[in-house]
C-alpha positions in Angstrom: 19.6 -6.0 42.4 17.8 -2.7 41.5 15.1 -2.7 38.6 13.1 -0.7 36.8 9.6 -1.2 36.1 8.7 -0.4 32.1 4.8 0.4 32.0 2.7 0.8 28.6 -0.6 1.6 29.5 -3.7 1.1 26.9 -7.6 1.3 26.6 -7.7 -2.2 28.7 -4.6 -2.6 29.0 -1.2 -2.4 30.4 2.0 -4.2 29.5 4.9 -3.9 31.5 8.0 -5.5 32.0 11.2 -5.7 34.7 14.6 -4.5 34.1 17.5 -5.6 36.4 20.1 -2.9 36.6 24.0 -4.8 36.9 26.4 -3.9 38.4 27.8 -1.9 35.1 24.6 -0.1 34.5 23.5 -2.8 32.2 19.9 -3.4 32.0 18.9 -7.1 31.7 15.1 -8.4 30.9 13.7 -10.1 34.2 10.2 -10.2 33.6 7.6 -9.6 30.8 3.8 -9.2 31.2 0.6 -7.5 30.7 -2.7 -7.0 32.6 -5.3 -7.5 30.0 -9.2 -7.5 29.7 -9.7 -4.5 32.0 -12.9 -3.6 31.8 -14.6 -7.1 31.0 -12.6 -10.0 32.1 -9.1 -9.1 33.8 -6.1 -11.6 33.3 -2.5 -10.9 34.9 0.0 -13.2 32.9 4.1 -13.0 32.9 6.8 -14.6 32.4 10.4 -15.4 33.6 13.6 -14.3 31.1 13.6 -18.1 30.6 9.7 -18.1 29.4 8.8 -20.1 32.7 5.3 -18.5 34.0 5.3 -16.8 36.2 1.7 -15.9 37.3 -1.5 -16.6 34.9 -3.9 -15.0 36.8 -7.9 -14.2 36.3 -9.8 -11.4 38.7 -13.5 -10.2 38.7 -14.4 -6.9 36.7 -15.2 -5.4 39.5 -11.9 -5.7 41.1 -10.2 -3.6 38.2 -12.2 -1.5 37.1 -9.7 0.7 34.9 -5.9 0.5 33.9 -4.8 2.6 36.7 -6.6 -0.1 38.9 -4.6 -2.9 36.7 -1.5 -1.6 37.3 -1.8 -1.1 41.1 -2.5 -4.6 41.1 0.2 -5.7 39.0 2.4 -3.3 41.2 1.1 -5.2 44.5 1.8 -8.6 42.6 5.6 -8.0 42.0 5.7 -6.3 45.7 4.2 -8.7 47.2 5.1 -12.5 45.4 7.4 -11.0 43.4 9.7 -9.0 46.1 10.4 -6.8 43.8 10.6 -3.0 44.6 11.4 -1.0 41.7 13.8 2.0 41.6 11.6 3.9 39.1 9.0 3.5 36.6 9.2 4.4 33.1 6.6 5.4 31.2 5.9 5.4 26.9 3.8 8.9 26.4 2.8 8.9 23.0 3.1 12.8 22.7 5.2 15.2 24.1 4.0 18.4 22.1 6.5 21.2 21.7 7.5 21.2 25.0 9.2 17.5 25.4 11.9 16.6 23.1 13.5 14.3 25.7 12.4 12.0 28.7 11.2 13.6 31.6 10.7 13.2 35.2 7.0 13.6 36.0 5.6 15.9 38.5 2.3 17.4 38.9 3.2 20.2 36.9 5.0 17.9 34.0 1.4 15.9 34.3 -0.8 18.6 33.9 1.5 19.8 30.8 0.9 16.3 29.1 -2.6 16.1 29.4 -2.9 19.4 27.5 -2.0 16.9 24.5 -4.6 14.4 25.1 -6.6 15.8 22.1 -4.0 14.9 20.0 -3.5 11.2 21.1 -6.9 10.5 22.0 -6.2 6.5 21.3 -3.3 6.7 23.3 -2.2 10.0 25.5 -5.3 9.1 28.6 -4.1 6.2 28.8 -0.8 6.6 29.1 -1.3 8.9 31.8 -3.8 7.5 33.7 -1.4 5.2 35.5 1.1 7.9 36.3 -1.3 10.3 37.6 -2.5 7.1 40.3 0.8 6.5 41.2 2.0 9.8 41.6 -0.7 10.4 44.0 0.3 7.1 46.1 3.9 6.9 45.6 4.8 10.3 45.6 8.5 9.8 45.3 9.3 7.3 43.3 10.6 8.7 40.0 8.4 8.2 37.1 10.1 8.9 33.7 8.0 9.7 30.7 9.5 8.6 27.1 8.1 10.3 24.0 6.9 8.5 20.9 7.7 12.2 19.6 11.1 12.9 20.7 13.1 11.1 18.6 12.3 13.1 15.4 12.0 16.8 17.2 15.6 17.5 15.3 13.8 17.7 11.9 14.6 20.8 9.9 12.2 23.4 9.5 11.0 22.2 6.3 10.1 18.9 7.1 8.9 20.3 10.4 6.3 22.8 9.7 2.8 23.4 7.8 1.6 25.7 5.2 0.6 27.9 7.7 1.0 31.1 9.6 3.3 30.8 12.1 1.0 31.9 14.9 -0.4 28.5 14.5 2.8 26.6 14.3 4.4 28.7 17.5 2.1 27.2 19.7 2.8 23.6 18.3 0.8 22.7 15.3 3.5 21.3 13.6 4.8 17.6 12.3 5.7 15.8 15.2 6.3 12.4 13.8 5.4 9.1 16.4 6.9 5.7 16.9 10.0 7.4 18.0 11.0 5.1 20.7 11.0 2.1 17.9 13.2 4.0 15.5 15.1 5.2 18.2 16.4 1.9 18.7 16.6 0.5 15.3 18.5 3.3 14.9 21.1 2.4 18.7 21.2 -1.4 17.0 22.6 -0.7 13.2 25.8 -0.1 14.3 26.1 -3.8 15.7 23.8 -5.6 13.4 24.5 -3.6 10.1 27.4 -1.7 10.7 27.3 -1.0 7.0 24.4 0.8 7.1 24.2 2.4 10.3 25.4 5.6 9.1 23.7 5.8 5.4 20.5 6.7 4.3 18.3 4.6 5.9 13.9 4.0 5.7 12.5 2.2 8.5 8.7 1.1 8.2 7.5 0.2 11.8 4.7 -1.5 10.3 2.2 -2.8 13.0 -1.9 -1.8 14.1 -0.2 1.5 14.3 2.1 2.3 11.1 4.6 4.5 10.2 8.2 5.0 7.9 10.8 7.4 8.9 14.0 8.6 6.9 17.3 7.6 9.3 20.3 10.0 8.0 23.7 8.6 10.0 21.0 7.4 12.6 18.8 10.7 13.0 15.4 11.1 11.8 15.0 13.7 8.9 11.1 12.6 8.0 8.1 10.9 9.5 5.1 9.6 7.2 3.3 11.2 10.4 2.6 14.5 11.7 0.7 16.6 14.0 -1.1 13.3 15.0 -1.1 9.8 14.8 -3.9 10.2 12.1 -1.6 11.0 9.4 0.4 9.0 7.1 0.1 5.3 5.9 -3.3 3.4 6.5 -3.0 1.3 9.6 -5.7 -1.0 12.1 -8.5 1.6 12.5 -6.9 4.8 11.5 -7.1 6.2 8.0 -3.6 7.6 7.3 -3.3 10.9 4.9 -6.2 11.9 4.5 -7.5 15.4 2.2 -8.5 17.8 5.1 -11.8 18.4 2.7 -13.1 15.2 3.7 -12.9 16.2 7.8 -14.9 19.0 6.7 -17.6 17.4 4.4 -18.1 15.3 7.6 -19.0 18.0 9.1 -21.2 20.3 7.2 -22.6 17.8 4.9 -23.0 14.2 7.4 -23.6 16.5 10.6 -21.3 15.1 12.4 -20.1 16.3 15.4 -16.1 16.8 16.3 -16.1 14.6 18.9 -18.1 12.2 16.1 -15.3 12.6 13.5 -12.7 11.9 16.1 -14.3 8.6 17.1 -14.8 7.8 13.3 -11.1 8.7 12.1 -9.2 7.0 15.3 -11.4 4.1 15.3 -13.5 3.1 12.2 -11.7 3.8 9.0 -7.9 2.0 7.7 -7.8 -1.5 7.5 -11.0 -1.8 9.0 -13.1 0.8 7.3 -11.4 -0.7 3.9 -12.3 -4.2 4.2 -15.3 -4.2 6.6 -13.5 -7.4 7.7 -11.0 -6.4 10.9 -8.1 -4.7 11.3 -5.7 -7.0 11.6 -3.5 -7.6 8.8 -3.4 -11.4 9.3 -7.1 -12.1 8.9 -6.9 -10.1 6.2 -4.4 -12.0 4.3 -6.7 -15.5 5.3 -9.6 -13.9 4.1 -11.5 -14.7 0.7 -13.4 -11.6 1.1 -12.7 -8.9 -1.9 -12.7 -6.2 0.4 -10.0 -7.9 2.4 -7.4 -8.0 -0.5 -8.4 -4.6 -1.3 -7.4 -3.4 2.6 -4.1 -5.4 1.7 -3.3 -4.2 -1.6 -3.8 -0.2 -0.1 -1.9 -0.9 2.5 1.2 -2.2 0.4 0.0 0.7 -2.2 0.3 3.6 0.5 3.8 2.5 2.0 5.6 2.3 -1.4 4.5 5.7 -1.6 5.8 7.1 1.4 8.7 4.7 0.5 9.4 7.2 -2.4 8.8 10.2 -0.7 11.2 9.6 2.2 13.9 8.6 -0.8 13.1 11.9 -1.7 13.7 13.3 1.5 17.2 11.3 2.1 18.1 11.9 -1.7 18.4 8.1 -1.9 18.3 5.5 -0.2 20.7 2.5 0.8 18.7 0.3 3.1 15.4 -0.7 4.0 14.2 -1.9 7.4 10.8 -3.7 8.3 10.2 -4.1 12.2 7.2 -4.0 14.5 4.4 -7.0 14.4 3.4 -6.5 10.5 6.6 -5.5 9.5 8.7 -8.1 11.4 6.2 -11.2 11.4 4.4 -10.9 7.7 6.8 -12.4 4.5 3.9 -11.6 2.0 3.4 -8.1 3.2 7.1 -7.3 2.8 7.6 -8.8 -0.6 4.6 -6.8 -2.1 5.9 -3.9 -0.6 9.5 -4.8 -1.6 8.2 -5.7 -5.0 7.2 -2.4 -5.8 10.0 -1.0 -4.9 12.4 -2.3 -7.6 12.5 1.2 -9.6 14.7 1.8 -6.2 16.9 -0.6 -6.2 14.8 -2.8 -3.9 15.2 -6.8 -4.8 14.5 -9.6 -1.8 15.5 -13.2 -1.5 11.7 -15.4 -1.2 13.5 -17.9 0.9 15.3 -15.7 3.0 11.9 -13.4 3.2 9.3 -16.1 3.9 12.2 -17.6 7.5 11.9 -14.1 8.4 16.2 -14.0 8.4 17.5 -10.4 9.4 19.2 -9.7 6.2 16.1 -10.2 3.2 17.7 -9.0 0.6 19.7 -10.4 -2.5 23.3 -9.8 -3.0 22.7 -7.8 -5.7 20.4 -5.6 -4.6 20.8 -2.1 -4.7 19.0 -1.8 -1.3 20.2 -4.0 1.7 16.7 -5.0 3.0 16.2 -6.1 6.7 13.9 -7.2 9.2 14.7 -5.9 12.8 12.4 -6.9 16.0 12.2 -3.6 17.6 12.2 -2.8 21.5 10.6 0.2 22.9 10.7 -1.1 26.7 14.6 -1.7 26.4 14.7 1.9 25.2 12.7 3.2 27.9 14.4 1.2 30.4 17.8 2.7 29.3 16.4 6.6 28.8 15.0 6.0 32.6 18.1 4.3 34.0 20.4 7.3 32.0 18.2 10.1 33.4 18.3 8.5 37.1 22.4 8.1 36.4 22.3 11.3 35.8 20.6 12.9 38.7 22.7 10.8 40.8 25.8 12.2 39.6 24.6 15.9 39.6 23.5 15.3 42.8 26.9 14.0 44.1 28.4 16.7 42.8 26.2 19.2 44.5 26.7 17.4 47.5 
């Protein structure tokens, strides 16, 4: 059977997972892993679709030594053991600036394009690459297909697209990109089946996770993003502050002497949940914690996303459902009734019970607002956009021929 390989590289990092492609183009989960601890203590773990392990593996530092080193390794692994000799790799990019607004097989040129964005994603766009860029160089032709976190929401309209500014600025791509695209992307490809009723009304999604965002679904299409030109903006998340007055980038700097590359640092790794509480930046210690700062992380948290909750109800011109999904969103019953809570004025009115067994449909009969929770899947949806874009080829190529 042919597979795909799904790679989502981090700092120290990379998770991956195998798709086998049937015989109808169906893609079915094989294998799911990650190669963790690069950098100080490397581990290889999968498993089977059936959960058996398949490999729980420890190496010394200096064998990997970065994540393009983890994923040659994991590569050899399901080569080697595994037998497994994928078809092509596919690849979540976070950004795709203004040139990407769909997947795209990756070439020097594409590569050299990407990394133009790397300022942008700094958490998350060198990382990504760095495993394409290694393999490119020693598997020259097997496809590689990068997936955008951005694509998804590059048909907003202009309005919900652009910045008070002049339009020199915005033609060269400061604009509001949005992120988290491949998770809304297929919220939005599973509403039909698991919420037909729904699927093609006004719809906010809150991917709420260490990274956080809400976008506005309109008949399945993204209208607005709680983010913009970065994955700064927005709610409060792990380490990032969310919205944020420009004013304060600049006090930073005139006032604190802080360097750029200083105020980067600070912004993408010391403020949110973890500059709030002084605690951590995960949401589950907070809600353990005792700690007055901790319940004051919390309480922003919930604060900031009934905002944005508002704001895109704004932008759909109401609202008929509500969707948590991503670790918070999908695994934390007290952050989705406070946030539910203060959504009443909306229409918004959950079920405890039904909240705290973390059921798919939340909400009470009479509520206004059909409230779900809805695991996401960003590796099925880069599986399918590499297996659709390979199909394609294919067929152009028969064609052609």
């Amino acid at each position: 059977m042919d597979t795909i390989l799904v790679a989502n590289a981090g700092s120290s990092s990379v998770k991956f997972q195998v798709f086998g492609i049937g015989q109808d183009g169906s893609l079915k989960r094989q294998i799911k892993g990650q190669m963790d601890g690069v950098g100080s203590r490397p581990r290889l773990r999968a498993t089977g679709a059936d959960g058996a392990v398949l490999i729980d593996r420890s190496y010394e530092n200096e064998a990997i030594h970065d994540v393009a080193a983890g994923i040659s390794i994991t590569g050899a692994w399901l080569r080697e053991e595994l037998k497994i000799e994928p078809i092509a790799i596919g690849h979540r990019v976070v950004h795709g600036g203004p040139d990407f607004d769909r997947p795209v097989r990756v070439d020097q040129n594409v590569l050299a394009r990407l990394e133009k964005y790397t300022s942008l994603a700094p958490l998350h766009q060198p990382y990504n690459l760095a495993p394409i860029r290694s393999i490119l160089a020693r598997f020259p032709n097997l496809p590689q297909i990068a997936c955008f976190d951005t694509a998804f929401h590059r048909g907003h309209g202009a309005l919900a697209d652009r910045y008070a500014i002049p339009e020199a600025l915005y033609a060269e791509g400061v604009r509001r990109y949005g992120f988290h695209g491949l998770s809304y992307e297929y919220i939005a490809s599973i509403l039909p089946d698991v919420a037909p009723d729904i699927a093609s009304r006004r719809v906010i999604v809150a991917h709420l996770g260490s990274g956080a965002s809400m976008s506005a679904l309109d008949n399945g299409r993204s209208i607005e993003s709680s983010m913009g030109f970065t994955a700064l903006d927005g709610l409060p998340m792990g380490t990032r502050p969310g919205q944020i007055d420009p004013g304060v980038v600049l006090y930073l700097i005139s006032e604190k002497g802080m360097a750029p590359a200083d105020v980067q640092n600070f912004l993408y790794r010391e403020c949110g949940l973890k500059g709030l509480s002084g605690i951590s930046n995960d949401m589950r210690e907070l809600l353990t914690s005792d700690s007055p700062r901790a319940a004051l992380a919390v309480d922003y948290f919930v604060y900031r996303a009934s905002l944005f909750a508002g704001m895109l109800a704004a932008a759909l011109q109401g609202v008929d459902a509500l969707v948590f999904t991503a670790g918070v969103g999908e695994n934390s019953a007290p952050v989705r009734a406070a946030i539910a809570a203060k959504l009443g004025w909306l229409g918004v009115s959950i079920d405890a019970e039904a909240n705290e067994k973390h059921v798919r449909l939340i909400s009470r009969p009479e509520s206004r607002v059909a409230v779900y929770v809805l695991p996401t899947d960003e590796e099925l949806m880069i599986a399918r956009h590499t297996w659709s874009l390979l199909s394609k080829r294919s067929e152009k190529h028969a064609r052609v021929s």
